[in-house]
BAGU-743557 format. One record per residue (C-alpha): residue number from 1; residue in three letters; x, y, z. Coordinates in nm, 2 decimals. Example, Ala and Ser with C-alpha at 12.3 -4.5 7.8 and 13.67 -1.06 7.14 Angstrom:
// BAGU-743557
+-----+--------+--------+--------+--------+
| num | residu |      u |      v |      w |
+-----+--------+--------+--------+--------+
|   1 |    ala |   1.23 |  -0.45 |   0.78 |
|   2 |    ser |   1.37 |  -0.11 |   0.71 |
+-----+--------+--------+--------+--------+
END
This chain:
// BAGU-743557
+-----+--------+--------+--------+--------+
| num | residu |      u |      v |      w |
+-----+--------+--------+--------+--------+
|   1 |    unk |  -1.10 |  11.23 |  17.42 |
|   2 |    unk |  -1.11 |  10.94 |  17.17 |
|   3 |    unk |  -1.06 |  11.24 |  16.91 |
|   4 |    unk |  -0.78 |  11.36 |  17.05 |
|   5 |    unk |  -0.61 |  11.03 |  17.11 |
|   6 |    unk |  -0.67 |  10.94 |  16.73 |
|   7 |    unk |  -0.52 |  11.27 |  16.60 |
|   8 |    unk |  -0.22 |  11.18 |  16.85 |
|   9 |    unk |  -0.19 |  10.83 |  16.71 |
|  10 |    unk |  -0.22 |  10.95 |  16.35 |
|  11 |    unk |   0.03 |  11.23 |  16.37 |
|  12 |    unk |   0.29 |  10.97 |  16.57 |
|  13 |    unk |   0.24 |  10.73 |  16.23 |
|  14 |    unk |   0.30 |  11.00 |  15.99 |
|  15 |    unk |   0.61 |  11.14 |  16.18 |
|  16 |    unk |   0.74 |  10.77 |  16.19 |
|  17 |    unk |   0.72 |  10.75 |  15.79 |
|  18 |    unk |   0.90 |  11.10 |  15.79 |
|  19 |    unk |   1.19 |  10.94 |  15.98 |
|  20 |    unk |   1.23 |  10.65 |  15.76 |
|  21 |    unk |   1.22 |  10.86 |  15.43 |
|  22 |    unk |   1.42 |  11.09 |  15.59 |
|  23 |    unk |   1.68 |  10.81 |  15.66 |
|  24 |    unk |   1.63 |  10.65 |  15.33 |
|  25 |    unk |   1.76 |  10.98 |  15.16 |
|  26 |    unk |   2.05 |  10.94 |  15.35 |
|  27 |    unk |   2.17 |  10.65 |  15.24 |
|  28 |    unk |   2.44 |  10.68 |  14.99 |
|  29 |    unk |   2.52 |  10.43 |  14.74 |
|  30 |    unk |   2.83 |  10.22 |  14.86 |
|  31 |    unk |   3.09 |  10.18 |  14.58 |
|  32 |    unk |   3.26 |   9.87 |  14.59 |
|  33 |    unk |   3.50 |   9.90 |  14.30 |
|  34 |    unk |   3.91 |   9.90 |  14.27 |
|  35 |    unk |   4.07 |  10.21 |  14.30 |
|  36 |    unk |   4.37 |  10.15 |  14.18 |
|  37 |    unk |   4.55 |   9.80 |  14.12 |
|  38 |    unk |   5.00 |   9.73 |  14.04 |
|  39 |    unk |   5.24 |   9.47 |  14.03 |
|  40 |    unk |   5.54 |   9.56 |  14.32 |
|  41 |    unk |   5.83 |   9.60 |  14.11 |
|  42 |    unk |   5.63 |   9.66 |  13.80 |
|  43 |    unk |   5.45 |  10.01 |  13.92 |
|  44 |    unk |   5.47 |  10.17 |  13.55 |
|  45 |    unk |   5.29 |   9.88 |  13.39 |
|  46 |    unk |   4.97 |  10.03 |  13.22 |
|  47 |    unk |   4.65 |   9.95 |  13.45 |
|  48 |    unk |   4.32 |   9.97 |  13.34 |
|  49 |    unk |   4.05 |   9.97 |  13.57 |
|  50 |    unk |   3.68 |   9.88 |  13.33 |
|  51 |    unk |   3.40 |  10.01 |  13.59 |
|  52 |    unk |   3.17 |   9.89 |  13.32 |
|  53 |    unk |   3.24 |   9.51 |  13.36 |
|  54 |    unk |   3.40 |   9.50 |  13.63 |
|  55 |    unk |   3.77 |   9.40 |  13.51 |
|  56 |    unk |   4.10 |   9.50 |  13.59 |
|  57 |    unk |   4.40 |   9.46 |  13.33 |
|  58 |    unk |   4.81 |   9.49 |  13.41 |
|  59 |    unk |   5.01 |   9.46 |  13.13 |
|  60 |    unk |   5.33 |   9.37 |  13.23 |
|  61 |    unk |   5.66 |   9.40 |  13.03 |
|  62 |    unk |   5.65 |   9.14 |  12.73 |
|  63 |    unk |   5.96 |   9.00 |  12.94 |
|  64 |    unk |   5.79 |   8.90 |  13.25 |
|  65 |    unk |   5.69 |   8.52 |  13.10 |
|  66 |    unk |   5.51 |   8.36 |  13.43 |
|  67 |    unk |   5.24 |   8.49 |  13.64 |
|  68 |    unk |   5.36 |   8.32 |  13.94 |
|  69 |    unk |   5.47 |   8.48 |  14.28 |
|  70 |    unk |   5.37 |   8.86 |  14.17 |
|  71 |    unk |   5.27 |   9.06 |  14.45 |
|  72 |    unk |   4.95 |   9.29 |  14.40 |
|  73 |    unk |   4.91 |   9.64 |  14.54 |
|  74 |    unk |   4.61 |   9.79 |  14.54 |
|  75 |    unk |   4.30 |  10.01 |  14.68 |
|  76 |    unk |   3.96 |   9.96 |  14.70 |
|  77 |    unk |   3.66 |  10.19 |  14.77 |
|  78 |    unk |   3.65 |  10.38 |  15.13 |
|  79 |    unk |   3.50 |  10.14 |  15.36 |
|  80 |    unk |   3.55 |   9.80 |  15.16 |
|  81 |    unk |   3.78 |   9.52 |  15.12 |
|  82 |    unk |   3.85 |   9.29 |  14.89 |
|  83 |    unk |   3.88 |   8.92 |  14.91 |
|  84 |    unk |   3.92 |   8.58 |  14.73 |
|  85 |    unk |   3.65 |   8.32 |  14.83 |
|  86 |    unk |   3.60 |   8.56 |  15.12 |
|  87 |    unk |   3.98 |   8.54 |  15.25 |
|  88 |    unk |   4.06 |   8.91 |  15.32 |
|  89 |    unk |   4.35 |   9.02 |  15.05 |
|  90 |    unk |   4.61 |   9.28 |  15.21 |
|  91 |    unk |   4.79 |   9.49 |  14.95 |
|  92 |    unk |   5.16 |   9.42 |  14.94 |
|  93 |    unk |   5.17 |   9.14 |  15.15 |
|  94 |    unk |   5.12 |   8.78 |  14.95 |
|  95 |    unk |   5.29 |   8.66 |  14.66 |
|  96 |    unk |   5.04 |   8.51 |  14.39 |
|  97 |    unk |   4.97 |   8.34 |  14.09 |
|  98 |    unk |   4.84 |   8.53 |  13.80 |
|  99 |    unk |   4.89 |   8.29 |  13.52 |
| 100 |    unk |   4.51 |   8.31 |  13.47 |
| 101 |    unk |   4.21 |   8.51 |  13.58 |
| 102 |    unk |   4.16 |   8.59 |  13.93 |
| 103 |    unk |   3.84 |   8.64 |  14.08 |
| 104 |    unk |   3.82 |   8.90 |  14.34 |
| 105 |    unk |   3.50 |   9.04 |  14.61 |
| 106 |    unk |   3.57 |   9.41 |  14.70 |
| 107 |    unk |   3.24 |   9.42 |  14.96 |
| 108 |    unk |   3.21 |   9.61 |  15.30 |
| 109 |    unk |   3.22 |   9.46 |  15.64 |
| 110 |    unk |   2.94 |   9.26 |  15.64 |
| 111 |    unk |   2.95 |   9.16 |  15.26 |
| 112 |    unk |   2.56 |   9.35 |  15.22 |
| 113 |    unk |   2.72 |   9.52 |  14.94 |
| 114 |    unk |   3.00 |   9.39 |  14.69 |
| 115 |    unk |   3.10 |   9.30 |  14.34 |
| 116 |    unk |   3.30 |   9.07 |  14.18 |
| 117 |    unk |   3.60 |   9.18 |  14.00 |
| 118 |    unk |   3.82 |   8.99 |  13.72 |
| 119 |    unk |   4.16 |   9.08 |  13.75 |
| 120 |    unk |   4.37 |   8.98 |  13.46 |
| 121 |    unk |   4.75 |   9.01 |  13.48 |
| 122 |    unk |   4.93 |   8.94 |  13.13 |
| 123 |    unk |   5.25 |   9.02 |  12.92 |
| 124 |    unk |   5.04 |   9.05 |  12.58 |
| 125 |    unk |   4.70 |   9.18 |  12.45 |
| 126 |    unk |   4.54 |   8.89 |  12.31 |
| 127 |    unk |   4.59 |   8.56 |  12.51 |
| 128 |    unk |   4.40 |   8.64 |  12.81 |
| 129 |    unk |   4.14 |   8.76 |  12.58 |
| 130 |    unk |   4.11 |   8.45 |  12.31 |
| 131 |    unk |   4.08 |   8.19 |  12.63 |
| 132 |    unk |   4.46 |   8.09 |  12.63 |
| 133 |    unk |   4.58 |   8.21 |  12.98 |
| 134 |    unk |   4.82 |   8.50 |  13.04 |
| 135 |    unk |   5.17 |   8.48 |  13.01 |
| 136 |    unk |   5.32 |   8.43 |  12.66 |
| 137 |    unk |   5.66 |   8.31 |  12.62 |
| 138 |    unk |   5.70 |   8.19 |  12.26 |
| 139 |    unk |   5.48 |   8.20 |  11.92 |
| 140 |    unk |   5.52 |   8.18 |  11.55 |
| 141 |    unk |   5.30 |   8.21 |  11.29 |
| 142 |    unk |   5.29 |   8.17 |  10.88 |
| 143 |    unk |   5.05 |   8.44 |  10.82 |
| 144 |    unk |   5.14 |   8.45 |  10.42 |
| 145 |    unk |   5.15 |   8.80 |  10.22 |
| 146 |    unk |   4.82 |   8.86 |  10.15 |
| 147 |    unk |   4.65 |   9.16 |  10.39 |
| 148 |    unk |   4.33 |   8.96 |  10.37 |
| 149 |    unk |   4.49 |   8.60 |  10.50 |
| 150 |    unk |   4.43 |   8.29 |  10.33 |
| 151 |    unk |   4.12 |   8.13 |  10.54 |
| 152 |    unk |   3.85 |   7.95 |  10.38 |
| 153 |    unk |   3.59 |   7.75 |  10.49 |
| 154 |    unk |   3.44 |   7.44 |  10.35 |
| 155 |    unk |   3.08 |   7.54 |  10.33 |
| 156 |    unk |   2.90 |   7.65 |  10.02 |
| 157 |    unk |   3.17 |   7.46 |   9.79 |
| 158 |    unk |   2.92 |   7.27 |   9.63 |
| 159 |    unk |   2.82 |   6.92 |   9.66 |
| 160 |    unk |   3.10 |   6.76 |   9.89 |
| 161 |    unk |   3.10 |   7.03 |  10.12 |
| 162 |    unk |   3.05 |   6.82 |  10.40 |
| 163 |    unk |   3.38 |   6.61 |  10.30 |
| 164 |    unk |   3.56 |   6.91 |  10.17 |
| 165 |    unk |   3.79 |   6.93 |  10.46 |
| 166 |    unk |   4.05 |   6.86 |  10.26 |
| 167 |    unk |   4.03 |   7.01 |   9.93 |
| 168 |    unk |   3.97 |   7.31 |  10.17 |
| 169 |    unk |   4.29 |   7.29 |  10.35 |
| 170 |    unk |   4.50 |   7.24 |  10.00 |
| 171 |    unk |   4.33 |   7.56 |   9.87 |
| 172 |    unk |   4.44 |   7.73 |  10.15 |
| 173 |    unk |   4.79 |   7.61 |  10.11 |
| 174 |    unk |   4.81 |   7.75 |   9.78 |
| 175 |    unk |   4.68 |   8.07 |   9.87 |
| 176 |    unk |   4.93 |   8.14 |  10.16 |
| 177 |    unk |   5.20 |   8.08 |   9.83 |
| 178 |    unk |   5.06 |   8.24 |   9.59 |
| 179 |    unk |   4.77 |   8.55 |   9.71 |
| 180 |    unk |   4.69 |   8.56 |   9.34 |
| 181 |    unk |   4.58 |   8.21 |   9.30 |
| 182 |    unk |   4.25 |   8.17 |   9.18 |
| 183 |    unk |   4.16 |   7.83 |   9.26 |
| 184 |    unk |   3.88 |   7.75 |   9.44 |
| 185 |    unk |   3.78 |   7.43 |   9.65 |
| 186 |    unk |   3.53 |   7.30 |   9.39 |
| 187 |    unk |   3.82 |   7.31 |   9.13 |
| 188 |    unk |   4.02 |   7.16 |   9.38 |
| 189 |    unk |   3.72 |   6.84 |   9.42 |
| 190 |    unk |   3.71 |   6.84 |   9.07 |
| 191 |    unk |   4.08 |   6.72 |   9.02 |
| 192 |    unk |   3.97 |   6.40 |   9.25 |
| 193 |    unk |   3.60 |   6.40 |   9.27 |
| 194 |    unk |   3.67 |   6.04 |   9.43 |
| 195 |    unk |   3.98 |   5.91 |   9.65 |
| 196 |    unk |   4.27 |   5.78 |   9.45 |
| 197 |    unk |   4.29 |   5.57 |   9.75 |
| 198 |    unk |   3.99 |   5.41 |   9.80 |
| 199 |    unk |   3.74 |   5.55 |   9.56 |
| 200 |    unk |   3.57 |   5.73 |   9.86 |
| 201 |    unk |   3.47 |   6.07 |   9.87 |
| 202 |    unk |   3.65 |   6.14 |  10.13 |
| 203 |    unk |   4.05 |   6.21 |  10.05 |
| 204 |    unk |   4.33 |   6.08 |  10.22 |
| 205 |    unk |   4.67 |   6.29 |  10.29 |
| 206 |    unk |   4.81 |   6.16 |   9.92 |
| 207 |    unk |   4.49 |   6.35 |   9.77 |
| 208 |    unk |   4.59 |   6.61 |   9.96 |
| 209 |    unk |   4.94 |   6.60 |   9.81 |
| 210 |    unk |   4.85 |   6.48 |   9.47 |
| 211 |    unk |   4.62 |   6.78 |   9.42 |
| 212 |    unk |   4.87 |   7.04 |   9.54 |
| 213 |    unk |   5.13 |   6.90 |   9.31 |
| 214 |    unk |   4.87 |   6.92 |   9.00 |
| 215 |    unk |   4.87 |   7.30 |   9.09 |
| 216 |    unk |   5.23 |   7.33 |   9.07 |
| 217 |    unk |   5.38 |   7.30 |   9.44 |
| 218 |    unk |   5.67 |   7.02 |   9.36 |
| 219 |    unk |   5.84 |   7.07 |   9.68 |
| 220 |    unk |   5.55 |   6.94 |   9.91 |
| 221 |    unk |   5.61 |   6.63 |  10.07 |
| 222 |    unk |   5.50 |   6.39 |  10.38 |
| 223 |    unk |   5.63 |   6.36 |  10.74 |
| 224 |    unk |   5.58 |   6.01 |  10.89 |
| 225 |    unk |   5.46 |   5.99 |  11.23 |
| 226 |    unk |   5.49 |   5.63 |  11.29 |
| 227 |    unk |   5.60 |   5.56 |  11.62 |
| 228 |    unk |   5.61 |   5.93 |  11.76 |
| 229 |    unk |   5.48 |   6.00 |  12.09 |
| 230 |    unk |   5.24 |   6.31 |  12.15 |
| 231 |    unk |   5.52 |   6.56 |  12.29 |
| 232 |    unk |   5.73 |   6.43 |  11.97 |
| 233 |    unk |   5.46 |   6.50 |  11.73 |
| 234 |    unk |   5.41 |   6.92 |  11.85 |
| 235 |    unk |   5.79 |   6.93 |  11.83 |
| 236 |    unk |   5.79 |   6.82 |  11.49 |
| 237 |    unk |   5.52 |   7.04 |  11.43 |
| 238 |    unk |   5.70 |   7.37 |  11.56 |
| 239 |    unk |   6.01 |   7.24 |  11.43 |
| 240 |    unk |   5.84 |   7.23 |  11.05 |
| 241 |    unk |   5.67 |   7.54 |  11.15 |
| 242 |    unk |   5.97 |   7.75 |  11.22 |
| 243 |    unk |   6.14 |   7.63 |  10.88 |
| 244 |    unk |   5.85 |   7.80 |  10.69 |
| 245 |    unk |   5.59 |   7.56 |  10.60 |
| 246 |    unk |   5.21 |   7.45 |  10.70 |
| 247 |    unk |   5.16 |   7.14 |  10.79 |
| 248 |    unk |   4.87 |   6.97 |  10.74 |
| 249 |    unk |   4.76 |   6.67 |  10.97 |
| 250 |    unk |   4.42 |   6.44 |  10.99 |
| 251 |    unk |   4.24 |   6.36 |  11.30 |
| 252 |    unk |   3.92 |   6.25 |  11.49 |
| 253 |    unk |   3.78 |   6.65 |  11.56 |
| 254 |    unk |   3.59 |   6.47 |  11.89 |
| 255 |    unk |   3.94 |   6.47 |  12.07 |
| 256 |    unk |   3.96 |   6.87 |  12.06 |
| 257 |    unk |   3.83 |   6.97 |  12.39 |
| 258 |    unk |   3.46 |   7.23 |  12.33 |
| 259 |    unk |   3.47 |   7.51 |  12.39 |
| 260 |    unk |   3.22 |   7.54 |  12.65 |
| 261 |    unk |   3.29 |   7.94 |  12.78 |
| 262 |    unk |   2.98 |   8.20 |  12.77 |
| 263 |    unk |   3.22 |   8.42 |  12.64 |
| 264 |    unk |   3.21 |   8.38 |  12.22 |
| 265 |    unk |   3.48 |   8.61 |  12.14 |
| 266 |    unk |   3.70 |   8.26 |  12.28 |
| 267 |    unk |   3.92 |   8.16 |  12.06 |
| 268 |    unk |   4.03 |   7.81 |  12.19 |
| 269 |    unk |   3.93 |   7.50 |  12.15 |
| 270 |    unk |   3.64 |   7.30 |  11.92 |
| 271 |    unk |   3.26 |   7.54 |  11.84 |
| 272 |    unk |   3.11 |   7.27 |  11.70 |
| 273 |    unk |   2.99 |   6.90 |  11.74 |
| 274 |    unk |   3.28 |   6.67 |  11.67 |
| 275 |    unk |   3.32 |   6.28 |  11.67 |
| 276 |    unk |   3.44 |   6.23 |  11.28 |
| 277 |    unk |   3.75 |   6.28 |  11.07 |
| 278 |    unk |   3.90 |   6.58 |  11.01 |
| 279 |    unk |   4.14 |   6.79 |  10.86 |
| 280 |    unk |   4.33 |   7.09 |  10.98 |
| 281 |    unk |   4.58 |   7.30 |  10.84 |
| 282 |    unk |   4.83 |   7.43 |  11.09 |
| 283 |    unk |   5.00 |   7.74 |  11.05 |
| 284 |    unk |   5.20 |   7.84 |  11.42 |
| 285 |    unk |   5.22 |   7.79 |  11.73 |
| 286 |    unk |   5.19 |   8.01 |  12.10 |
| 287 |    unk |   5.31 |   7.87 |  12.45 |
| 288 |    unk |   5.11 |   8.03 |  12.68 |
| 289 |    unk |   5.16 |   7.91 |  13.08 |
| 290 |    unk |   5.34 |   7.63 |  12.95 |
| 291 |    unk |   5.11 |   7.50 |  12.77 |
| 292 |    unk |   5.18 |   7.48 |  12.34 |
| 293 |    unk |   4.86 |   7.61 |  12.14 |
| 294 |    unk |   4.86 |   7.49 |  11.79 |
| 295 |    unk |   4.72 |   7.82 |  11.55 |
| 296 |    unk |   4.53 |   7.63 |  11.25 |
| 297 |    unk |   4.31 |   7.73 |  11.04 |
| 298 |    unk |   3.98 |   7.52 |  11.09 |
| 299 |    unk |   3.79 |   7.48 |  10.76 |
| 300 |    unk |   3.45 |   7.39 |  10.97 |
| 301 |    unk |   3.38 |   7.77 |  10.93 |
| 302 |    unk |   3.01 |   7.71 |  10.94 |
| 303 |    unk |   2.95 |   8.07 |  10.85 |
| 304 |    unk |   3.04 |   8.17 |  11.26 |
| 305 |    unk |   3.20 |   8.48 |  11.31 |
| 306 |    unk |   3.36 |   8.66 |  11.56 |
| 307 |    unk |   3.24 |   9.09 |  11.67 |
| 308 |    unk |   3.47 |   9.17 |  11.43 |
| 309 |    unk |   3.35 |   8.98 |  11.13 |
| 310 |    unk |   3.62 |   8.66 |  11.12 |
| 311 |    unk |   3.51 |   8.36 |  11.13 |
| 312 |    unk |   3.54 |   8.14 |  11.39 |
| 313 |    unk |   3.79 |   7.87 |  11.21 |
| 314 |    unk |   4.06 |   8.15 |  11.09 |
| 315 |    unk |   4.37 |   8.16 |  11.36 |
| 316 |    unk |   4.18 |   7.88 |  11.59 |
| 317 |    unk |   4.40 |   7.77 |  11.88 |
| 318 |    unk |   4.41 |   7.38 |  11.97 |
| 319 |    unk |   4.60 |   7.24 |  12.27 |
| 320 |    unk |   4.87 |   7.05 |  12.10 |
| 321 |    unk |   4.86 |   6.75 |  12.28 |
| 322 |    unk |   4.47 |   6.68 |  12.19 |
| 323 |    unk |   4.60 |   6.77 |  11.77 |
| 324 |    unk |   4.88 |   6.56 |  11.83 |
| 325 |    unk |   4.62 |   6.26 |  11.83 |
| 326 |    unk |   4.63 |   6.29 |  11.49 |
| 327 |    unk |   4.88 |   6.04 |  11.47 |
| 328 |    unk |   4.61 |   5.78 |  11.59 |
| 329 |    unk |   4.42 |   5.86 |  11.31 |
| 330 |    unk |   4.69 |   5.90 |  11.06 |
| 331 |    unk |   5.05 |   5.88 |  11.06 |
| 332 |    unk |   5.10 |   6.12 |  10.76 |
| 333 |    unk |   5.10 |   6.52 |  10.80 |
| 334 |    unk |   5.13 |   6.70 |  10.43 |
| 335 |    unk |   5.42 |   6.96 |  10.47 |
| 336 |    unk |   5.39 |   7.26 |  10.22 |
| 337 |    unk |   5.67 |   7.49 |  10.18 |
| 338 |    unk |   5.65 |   7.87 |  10.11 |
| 339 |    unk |   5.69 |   7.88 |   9.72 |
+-----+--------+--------+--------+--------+
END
C-alpha cells in the first residue's frame, strides 16, 4: 500500500512539472515596440522606427520651425499601450510639444512587460543629434574653402601650449583666408613669445591682432563691447557673422555650461574642466527652439574626438548668452574679414 501510494505521489509531481513546462513553452515573447509613429497633417514625413535602440525619428519639412502643438499618430504592438510617466497616450487625440526628446513606455496592461522609447520629432538631421533640441529656424556658418576646415588645437605646439589659446585661434583665422597658408601656432608664439601688453605669456586681443596683421590681414580690426548687454553682444555677433567674418572673443571657459550627457557624440556645451581664461574663435551661429547656439571652434582640442574622427573642439556649439560673458572678461572681440 505505502508502494503504491508513493508511485501515486511520484507520478502526480512529475505530471505537475509537465504542466508547467508545458505552459512555459507557451509563453510567447510580448513585443512592446512602435509600429508605426506620424505627425497629423505631416503623414509623408519620413519615419524611422530603430528596433535596436529603441528610437523613433520624424523628419518634418525643413518649414515646420516649432515642435509645439503637433499631434502624434501612432501604433504599438498587439496588446500594449504606450504612455508618458504612465499617462495612457491615445493616437490622434492630444496636441504636444516636440521641441525636444520625448520619452515614451509602450508596456501591456499591467506594465510586466515594456520598453522605453525616445521619440525625436525634428526639421533637420543634426540638431537633435549634437544635444541642441529639435527645431531649427535660422543658422549660418563661415566654413572657409578648404575641404579639410581650418580647426586646430592648441596641444602639441610646443612650449606655451597651455597659453596657446590664442596664437591658436589667429592661426585658424588665417587658414579660413588663405587654405594654403603654412603658418603654424609655434611660428605664430614666436612673433610674441611674451605679451606686448604686459610681458605675460599669455596674449591679450591686441596680440591677437598684431600677429594677424604681421601675416598680412590689414583689414582686421576690434569691436568694443563696452556697455553692451548679453542679448546685444550675440546680435553683434550674428550681425558680424552674417557680413563674412570670425570673430574672435575672450572669456572665463568656467561660465560654458559641461557637458554632462552619457551620450559623447554631444556636441554642446564645455568637455573639459574650465574656470580660467579662454579664447574662442567664432565662426556661425544656429537658433534652435529659440534658443541662439554660437558654432566656434574650441582650440582646447585635447586630442578628443568624436566616432568619426573630429575632434571635439571643431564646430562646438555654446549657448550664446553663457559666450556673451565674454564681455565681463574683456570688452574687445578681434573681427577678421574673409581676404
Amino acid at each position: 500500500m505505502k508502494k503504491n501510494l508513493y508511485y501515486l505521489c511520484l507520478a502526480a509531481l512529475l505530471a505537475s512539472f509537465a504542466s508547467c513546462s508545458d505552459n512555459d513553452d507557451m509563453t510567447e515573447d510580448i513585443q512592446t515596440n512602435f509600429t508605426s509613429f506620424k505627425i497629423k497633417g505631416y503623414e509623408n514625413a519620413v519615419t524611422t522606427i530603430d528596433v535596436a535602440t529603441r528610437t523613433v525619428t520624424v523628419r518634418l519639412p525643413d518649414e515646420v520651425t516649432s515642435g509645439k502643438d503637433l499631434v502624434p499618430i501612432f501604433t504599438v504592438s498587439e496588446g500594449t499601450q504606450a504612455s508618458i510617466n504612465r499617462v495612457v497616450q491615445q493616437s490622434g487625440a492630444n496636441a504636444m510639444d516636440f521641441s525636444d526628446e520625448v520619452l515614451y513606455t509602450v508596456a501591456n496592461a499591467d506594465y510586466s512587460a515594456k520598453t522605453r522609447w525616445h521619440v525625436i520629432v525634428t526639421n533637420n538631421d543634426y540638431t537633435a543629434k549634437y544635444g541642441m533640441g529639435n527645431f531649427l529656424t535660422y543658422w549660418w556658418s563661415n566654413n572657409g574653402t578648404s575641404p579639410n576646415g581650418y580647426y586646430l588645437q592648441q596641444q602639441h605646439t610646443g612650449e606655451y601650449s597651455n597659453v596657446n589659446c590664442g596664437p591658436t585661434c589667429a592661426v585658424m583665422a588665417l587658414k579660413w583666408r588663405d587654405p594654403d597658408c603654412k603658418v603654424t601656432v609655434e611660428d605664430a608664439r614666436n612673433t610674441a613669445v611674451y605679451s606686448e601688453i604686459d610681458g605675460s605669456t599669455w596674449w591679450y586681443p591686441r596680440d591677437i591682432y598684431n600677429c594677424l596683421w604681421r601675416y598680412g590681414v590689414e583689414n582686421v580690426y576690434y569691436w568694443n563691447f563696452s556697455g553692451a548687454s548679453y542679448d546685444g553682444y550675440i546680435r553683434a555677433i550674428c550681425d558680424l557673422l552674417e557680413q563674412g567674418n570670425l570673430c574672435i572673443s575672450c572669456l572665463n571657459n568656467g561660465n560654458i555650461s559641461e557637458q554632462t550627457a552619457l551620450n559623447k557624440e554631444y556636441h554642446t556645451n564645455r568637455y573639459y574642466k574650465g574656470g580660467s581664461g579662454h579664447y574662442l574663435l567664432i565662426k556661425g551661429y544656429r537658433v534652435v527652439n529659440g534658443v541662439t547656439w554660437l558654432e566656434v571652434h574650441d582650440p582646447w582640442g585635447n586630442d578628443l574626438k568624436y566616432s568619426d574622427g573630429s575632434f571635439y573642439g571643431a564646430n562646438r556649439y555654446y549657448k550664446g548668452y553663457e559666450v556673451a560673458t565674454s564681455i565681463d572678461w574683456n570688452i574687445w572681440t578681434v573681427v577678421v574679414p574673409y581676404k
